[in-house]
Structures are given as C-alpha cells and as structure tokens.
C-alpha positions as CSV (number, residue, x, y, z in Angstrom):
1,X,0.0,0.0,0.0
2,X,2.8,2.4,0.8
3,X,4.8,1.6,-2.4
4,X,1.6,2.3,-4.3
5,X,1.5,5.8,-2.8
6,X,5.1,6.3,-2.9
7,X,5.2,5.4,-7.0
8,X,2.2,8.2,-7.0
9,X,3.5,10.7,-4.9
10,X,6.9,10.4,-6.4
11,X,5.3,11.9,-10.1
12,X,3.0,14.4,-8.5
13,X,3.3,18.5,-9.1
14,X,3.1,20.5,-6.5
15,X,-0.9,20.5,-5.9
16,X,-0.9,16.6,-6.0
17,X,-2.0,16.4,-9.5
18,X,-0.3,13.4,-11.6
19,X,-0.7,12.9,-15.0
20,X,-1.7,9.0,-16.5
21,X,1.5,7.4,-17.9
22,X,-0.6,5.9,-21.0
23,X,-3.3,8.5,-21.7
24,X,-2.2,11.6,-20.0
25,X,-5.5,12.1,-17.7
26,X,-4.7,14.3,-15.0
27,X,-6.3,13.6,-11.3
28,X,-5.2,14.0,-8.2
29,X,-2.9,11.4,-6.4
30,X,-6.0,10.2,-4.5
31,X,-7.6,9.1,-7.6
32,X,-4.9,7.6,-9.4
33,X,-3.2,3.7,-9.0
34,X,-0.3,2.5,-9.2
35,X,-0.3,0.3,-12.5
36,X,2.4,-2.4,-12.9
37,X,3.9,-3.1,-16.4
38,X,4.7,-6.6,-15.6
39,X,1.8,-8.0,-13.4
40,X,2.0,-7.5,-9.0
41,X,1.9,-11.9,-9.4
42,X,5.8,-11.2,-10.5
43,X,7.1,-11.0,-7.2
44,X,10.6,-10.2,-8.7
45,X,9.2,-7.1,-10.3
46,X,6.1,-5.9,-8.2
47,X,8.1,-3.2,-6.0
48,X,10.5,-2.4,-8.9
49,X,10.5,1.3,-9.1
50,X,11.0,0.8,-13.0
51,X,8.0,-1.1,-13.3
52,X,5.5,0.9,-11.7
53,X,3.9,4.5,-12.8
54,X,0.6,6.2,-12.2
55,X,-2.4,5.4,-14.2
56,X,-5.9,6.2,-14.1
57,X,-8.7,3.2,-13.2
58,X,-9.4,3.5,-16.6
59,X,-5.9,2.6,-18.4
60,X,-4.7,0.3,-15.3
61,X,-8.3,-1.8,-15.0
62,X,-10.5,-0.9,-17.9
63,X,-7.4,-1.5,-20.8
64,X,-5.8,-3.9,-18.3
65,X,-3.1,-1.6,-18.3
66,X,-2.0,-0.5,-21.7
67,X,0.7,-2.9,-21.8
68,X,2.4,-1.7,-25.1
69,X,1.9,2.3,-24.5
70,X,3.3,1.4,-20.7
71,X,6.8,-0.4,-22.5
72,X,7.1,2.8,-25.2
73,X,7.0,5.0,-21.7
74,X,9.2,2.8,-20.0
75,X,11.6,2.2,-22.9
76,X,11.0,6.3,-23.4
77,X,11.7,7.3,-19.4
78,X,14.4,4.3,-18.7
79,X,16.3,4.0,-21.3
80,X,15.5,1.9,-25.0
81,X,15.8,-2.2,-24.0
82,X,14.1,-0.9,-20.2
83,X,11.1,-3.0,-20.9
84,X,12.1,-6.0,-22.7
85,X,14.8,-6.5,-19.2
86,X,12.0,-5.6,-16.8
87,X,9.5,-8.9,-18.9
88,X,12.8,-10.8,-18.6
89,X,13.1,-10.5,-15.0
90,X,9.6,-10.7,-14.3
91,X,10.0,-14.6,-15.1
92,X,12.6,-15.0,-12.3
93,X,11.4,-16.3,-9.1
94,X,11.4,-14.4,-6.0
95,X,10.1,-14.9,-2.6
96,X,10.3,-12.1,0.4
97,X,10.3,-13.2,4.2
98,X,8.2,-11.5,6.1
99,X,11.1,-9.1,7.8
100,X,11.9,-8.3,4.0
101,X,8.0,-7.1,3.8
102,X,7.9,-5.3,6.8
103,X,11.4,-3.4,6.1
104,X,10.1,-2.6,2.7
105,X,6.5,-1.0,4.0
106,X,8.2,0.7,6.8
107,X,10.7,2.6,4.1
108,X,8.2,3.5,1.5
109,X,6.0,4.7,5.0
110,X,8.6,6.8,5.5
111,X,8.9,8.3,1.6
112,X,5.6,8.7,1.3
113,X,5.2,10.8,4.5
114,X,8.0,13.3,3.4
115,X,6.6,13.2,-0.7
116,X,3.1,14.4,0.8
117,X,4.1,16.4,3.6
118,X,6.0,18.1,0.9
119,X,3.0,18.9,-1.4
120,X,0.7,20.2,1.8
C-alpha cells in the first residue's frame, strides 16, 4: 500500500495532481493507481520502481493496463531495451520473508510521509 503511494507521490506537481503514464488524464494522487507493467503476481518485479507509474482506473483496469503504450514509456523514461529486461526479469522467481515485507513498508511509510508532507 505504501509503495503504491510512494510510485504516485513520487510523479505528483506540487498541488498533487499526476498525469496517466498511457493516456495523459490528470487527477489528483488520491484518484490515481499504481499500474504495474509486468503483473503484481511477479514477485521479482512488483516493488521495482521501473516497473510501476501512475495510471488512471481507466488505463490500469478498464485496458488492463495498456501494456504496449506502458513499455514505449518505460523504454522512453528508462532508457531503449528498459522494458524488454523488466518482462525478462519478471519470469525470475522471487520470494520475500516477512522481515523483508515489513522493512520494505516501513521505508516507502517513511517516503511517502515526506513526498506528501512536501505537497501540503
């Protein structure tokens, strides 16, 4: 949950606003999601900062994501190749213990309190 706020946050202006990575709606942070280019089931890419960007519900649920528009931004944002590396690690298997989980909420806790403390 953190993380997801965190990836919003981190691409917000200054009055919270953040602009759709695949169709360029603008909403507030509230009302945007944290779409994943290679599916939250990857473990090995779910809290990858490179694989995460705001969307709208529309693009991230309704087009189940705009796969192809998300790897031109990715490839556009990252670097050419960005995309194709993130799909190849997404097939890598990755488990987190718990202490991993808790370390990794607890530091995006703490991002996300300074990002939106910041845009107050």
């Amino acid at each position: 949950m953190y993380f997801s706020r965190y990836i919003r946050w981190s691409h917000a202006d200054s009055d919270g606003n953040v602009k759709c990575i695949t169709c360029d709606t603008i909403k507030h942070v509230k009302e945007m999601q944290c779409g994943h280019f290679m599916s939250r089931r990857h473990y090995s890419t779910r809290w990858l900062i490179k694989n995460c960007a705001p969307q709208c519900y529309g693009c991230n649920i309704g087009s189940q994501g705009q796969q192809y528009r998300y790897s031109q931004y990715i490839d556009r944002v990252h670097g050419e190749g960005a995309a194709e590396a993130i799909a190849d690690r997404s097939e890598l298997s990755r488990k987190y213990t718990n202490e991993e989980l808790i370390t990794l909420s607890h530091y995006y806790k703490k991002k996300v309190d300074e990002l939106s403390t910041k845009h107050c």
